[in-house]
C-alpha positions in Angstrom: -2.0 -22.7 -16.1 0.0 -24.3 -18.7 3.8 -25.6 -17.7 4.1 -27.3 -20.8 5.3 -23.8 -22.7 9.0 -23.2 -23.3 8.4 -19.3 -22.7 12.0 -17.4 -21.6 11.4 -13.6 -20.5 14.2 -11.7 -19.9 13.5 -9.1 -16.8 15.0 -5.9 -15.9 14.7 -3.9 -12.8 16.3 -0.8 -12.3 14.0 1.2 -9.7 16.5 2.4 -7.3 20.1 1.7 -6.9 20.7 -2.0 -8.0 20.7 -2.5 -11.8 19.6 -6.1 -12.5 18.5 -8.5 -15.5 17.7 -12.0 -15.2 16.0 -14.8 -17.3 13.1 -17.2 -16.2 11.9 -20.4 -18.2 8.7 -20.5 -17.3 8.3 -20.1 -13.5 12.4 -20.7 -12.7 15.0 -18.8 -13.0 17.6 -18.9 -15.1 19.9 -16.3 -14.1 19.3 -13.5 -11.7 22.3 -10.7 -12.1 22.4 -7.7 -9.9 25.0 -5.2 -9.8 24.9 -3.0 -6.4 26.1 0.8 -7.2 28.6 1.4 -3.8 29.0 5.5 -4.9 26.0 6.3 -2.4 27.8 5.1 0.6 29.9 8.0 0.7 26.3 10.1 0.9 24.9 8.5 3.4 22.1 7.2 1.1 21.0 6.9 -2.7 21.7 10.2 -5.1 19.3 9.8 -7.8 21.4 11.6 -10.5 24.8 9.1 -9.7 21.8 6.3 -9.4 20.5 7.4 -12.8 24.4 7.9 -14.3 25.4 4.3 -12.9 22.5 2.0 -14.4 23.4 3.7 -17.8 26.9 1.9 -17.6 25.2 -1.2 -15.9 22.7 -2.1 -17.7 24.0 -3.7 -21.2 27.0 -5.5 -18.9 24.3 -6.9 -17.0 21.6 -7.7 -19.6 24.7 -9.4 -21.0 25.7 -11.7 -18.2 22.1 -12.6 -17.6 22.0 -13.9 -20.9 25.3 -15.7 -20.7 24.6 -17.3 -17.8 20.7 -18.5 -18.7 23.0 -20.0 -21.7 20.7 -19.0 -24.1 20.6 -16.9 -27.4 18.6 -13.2 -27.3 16.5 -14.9 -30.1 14.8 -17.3 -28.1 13.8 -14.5 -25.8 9.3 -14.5 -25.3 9.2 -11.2 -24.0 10.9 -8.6 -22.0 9.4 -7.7 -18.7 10.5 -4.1 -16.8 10.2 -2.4 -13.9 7.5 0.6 -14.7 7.4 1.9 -11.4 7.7 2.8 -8.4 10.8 4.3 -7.8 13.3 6.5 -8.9 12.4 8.0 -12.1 15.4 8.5 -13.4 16.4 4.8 -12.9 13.4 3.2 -14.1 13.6 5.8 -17.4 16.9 3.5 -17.7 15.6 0.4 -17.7 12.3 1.5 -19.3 13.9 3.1 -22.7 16.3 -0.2 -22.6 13.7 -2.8 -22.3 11.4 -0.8 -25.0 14.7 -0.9 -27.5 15.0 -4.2 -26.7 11.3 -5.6 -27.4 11.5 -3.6 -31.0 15.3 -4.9 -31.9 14.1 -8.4 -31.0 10.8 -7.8 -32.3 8.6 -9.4 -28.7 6.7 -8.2 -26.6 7.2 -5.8 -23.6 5.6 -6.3 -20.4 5.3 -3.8 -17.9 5.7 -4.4 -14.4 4.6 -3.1 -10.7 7.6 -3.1 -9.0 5.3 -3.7 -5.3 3.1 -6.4 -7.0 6.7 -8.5 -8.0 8.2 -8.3 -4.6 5.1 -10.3 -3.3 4.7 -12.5 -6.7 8.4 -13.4 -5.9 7.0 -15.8 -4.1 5.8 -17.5 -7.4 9.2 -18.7 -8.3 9.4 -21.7 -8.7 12.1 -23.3 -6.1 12.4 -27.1 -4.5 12.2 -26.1 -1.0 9.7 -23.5 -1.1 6.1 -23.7 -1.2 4.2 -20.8 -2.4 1.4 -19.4 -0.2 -2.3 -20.2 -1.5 -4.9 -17.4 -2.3 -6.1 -15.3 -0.7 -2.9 -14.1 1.4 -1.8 -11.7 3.8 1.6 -9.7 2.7 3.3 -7.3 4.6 5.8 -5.5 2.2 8.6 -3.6 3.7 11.1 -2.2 2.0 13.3 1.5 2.3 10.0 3.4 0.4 7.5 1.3 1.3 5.5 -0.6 4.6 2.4 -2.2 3.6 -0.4 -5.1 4.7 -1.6 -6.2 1.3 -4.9 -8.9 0.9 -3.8 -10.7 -1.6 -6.6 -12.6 -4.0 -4.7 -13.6 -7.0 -1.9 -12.8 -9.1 -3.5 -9.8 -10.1 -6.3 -8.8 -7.8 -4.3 -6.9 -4.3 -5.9 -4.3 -2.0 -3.6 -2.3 0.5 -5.1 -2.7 4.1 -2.6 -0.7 5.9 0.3 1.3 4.9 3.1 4.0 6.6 1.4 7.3 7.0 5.1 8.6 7.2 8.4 7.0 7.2 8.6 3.3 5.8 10.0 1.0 8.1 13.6 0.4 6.1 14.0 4.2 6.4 13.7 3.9 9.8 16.1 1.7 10.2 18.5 3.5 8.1 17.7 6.4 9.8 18.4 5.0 13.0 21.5 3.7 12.5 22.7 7.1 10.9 21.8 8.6 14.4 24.1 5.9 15.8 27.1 6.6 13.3 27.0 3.6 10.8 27.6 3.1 7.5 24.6 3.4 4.9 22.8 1.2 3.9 22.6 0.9 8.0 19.7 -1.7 8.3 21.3 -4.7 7.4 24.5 -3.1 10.3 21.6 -2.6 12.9 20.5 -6.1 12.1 24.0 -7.9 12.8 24.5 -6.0 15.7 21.5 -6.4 17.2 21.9 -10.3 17.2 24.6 -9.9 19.8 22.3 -7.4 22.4 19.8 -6.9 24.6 16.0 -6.3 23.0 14.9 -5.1 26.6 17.9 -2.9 27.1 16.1 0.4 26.1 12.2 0.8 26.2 11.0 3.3 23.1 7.5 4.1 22.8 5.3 2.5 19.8 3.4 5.0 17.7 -0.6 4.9 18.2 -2.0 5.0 14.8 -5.3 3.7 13.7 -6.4 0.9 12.1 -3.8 -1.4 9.5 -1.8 1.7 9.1 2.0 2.6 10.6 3.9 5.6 11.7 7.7 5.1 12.4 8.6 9.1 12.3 7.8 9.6 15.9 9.8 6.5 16.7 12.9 7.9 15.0 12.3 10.8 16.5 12.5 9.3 20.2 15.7 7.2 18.8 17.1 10.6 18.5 16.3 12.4 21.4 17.3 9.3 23.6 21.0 9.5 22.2 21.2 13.0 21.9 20.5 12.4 26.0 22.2 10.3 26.7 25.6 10.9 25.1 25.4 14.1 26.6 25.3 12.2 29.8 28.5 9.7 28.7 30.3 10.5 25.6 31.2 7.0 25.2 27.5 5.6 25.3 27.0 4.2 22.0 29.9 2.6 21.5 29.6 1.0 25.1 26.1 0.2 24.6 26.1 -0.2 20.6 24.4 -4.1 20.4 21.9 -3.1 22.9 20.7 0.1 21.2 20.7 -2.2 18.5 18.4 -4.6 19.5 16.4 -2.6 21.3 15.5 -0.4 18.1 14.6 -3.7 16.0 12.7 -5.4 18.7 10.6 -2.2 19.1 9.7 -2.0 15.0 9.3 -6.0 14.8 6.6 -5.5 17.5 4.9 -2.9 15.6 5.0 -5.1 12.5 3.8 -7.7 13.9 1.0 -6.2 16.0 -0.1 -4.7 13.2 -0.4 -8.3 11.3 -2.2 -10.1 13.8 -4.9 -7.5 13.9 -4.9 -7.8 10.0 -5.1 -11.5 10.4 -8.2 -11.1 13.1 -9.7 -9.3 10.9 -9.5 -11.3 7.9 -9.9 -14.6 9.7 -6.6 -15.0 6.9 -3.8 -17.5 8.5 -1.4 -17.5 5.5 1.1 -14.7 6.1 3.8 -13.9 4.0 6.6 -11.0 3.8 8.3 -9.3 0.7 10.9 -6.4 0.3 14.5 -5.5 1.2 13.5 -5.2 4.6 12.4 -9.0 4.8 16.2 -10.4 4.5 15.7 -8.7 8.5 16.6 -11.7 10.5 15.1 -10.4 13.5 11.9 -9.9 11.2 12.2 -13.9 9.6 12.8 -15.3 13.2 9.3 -13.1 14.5 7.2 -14.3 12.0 8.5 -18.2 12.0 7.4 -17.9 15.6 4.4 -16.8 14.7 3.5 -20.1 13.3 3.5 -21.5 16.7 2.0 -18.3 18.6 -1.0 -17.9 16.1 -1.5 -21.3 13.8 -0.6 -19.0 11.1 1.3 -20.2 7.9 4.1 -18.1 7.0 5.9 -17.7 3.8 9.7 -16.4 3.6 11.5 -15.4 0.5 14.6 -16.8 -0.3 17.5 -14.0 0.8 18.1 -13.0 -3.0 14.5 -12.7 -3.7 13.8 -9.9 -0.9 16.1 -7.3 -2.3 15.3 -5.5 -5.5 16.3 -8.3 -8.1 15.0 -8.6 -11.7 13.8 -12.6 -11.0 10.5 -11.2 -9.2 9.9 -9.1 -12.3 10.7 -11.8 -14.4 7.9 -13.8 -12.5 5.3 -11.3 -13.4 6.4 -11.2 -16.8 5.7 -14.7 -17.3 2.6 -14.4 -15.3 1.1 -11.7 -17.7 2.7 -13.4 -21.1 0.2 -16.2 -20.3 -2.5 -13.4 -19.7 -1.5 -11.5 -22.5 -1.1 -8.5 -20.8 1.5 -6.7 -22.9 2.4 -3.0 -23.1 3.2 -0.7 -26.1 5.7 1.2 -26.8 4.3 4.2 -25.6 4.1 3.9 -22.0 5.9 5.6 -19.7 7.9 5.2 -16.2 5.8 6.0 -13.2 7.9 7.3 -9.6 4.6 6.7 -7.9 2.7 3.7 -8.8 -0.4 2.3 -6.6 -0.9 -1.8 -6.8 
């Protein structure tokens, strides 16, 4: 693969509730803008019509900054690389009918992207202190609509080994902390709370489900029996025993992540793990899977915090992956809410 190239693709994501552009030369990024929509916290989670409504006033302030910041002119843009799918389909009709505007007013290519296959290609990017993992890899994506083991080959070649039969895990966290009072998004709340408790406080069961694949429905379920319980018991009990729960609840899905893993890495024989998604800024999750090393001789792989969430650097990534492939798209394709790797 050829560094030599002065290729600049301008990315845009806009699959859920974060409108973002960014621009990569080559494998580094230039600028990497994201512009979180606060409206849904008053819902208790993401409304797809405001999510829609906001990334139409988002997205040419954003495009705009990412620009600026790259400090470079929209003619020396390669190609423009977009979230296809999956996600939200009104959001990604925003950034799809932008980014297709954009390829014909600038007259470049458009490169369509899988937004699953860029959180794990985030890895790619090129950064001083990170090394990227080698093929073939092992990477558990977790995110709020997604949990999955992946076998990664190359760039292009992925096959799902085990994914949520239900819930994915960043629901369940957001879930939980609903049933606990908190703020949405909640997972990041339950996180920083559950630094200051006790893991062993409060036993929940783990799910029985076969093979690579997950449940975390039942688990959410127990969650809210167990307070419905026991604040029937004491009022008072979550807020008396709030870092506890806390910890208790993300010990309990870190051990299902991670049992799930090191049967996927037994049966493999693959020792270079990585993780990918929102849910992989978890610090619970990062600290796990650095042990890991130790515990198993595995090599682990951990994005950079502003790579997990949804950001429009991973999709720049995969946009300069493809321009050297010459994958492009047309201007006829369409969004896709559902979209398999």
């Amino acid at each position: 693969m050829s560094h030599k190239q002065n290729i600049y693709i301008l990315a845009i994501e806009s699959s859920c509730d974060d409108t973002s552009a960014a621009v990569m030369h080559n494998d580094k990024t230039l600028s990497n803008v994201v512009a979180t929509q606060k409206i849904h916290e008053a819902y208790g989670g993401v409304v797809p019509e405001l999510a829609s409504r906001a990334h139409q006033q988002n997205i040419v302030p954003v495009v705009h900054q990412a620009l600026a910041e790259a400090n470079i002119d929209k003619k020396l843009v390669s190609a423009i690389a977009f979230t296809r799918g999956p996600g939200l389909l009104g959001s990604l009709l925003v950034g799809t009918s932008f980014a297709k505007s954009l390829s014909l007013g600038l007259k470049v290519p458009l490169i369509e992207v899988n937004h699953m296959q860029a959180h794990i290609l985030a890895h790619f990017i090129k950064e001083e202190d990170k090394k990227a993992p080698p093929f073939p890899f092992l990477a558990l994506t977790i995110s709020g609509g997604h949990t999955q083991i992946v076998l990664v080959n190359n760039y292009f070649d992925m096959e799902i080994l085990g994914e949520t039969l239900d819930d994915a895990v960043g629901e369940a966290f957001d879930k939980s902390a609903k049933i606990l009072g908190l703020l949405y998004p909640g997972g990041p709340l339950i996180d920083k709370y559950a630094a200051k408790g006790d893991p062993t406080a409060f036993p929940f069961p783990k799910p029985k489900v076969k093979d690579l694949n997950f449940s975390f429905s039942g688990l959410k379920t127990s969650i809210l029996y167990f307070i419905q319980r026991e604040t029937r018991k004491n009022p008072n009990f979550i807020e008396q025993n709030l870092n506890d729960i806390c910890a208790s609840i993300q010990s309990t899905i870190i051990l299902i992540l991670m049992d799930k893993l090191k049967k996927a890495s037994a049966q493999t024989g693959i020792k270079e793990i990585a993780i990918a998604g929102g849910v992989s800024a978890n610090s619970g999750i990062r600290k796990a899977l650095q042990e890991s090393e130790v515990k198993y001789g595995w090599n682990t792989y951990i994005p950079k915090f502003e790579y997990c969430t949804d950001n429009a650097a991973m999709i720049g990534i995969v946009g300069y992956l493809k321009y050297i492939e010459g994958d492009f798209s047309n201007e006829r394709i369409a969004a896709k809410a559902r979209y398999a790797i």
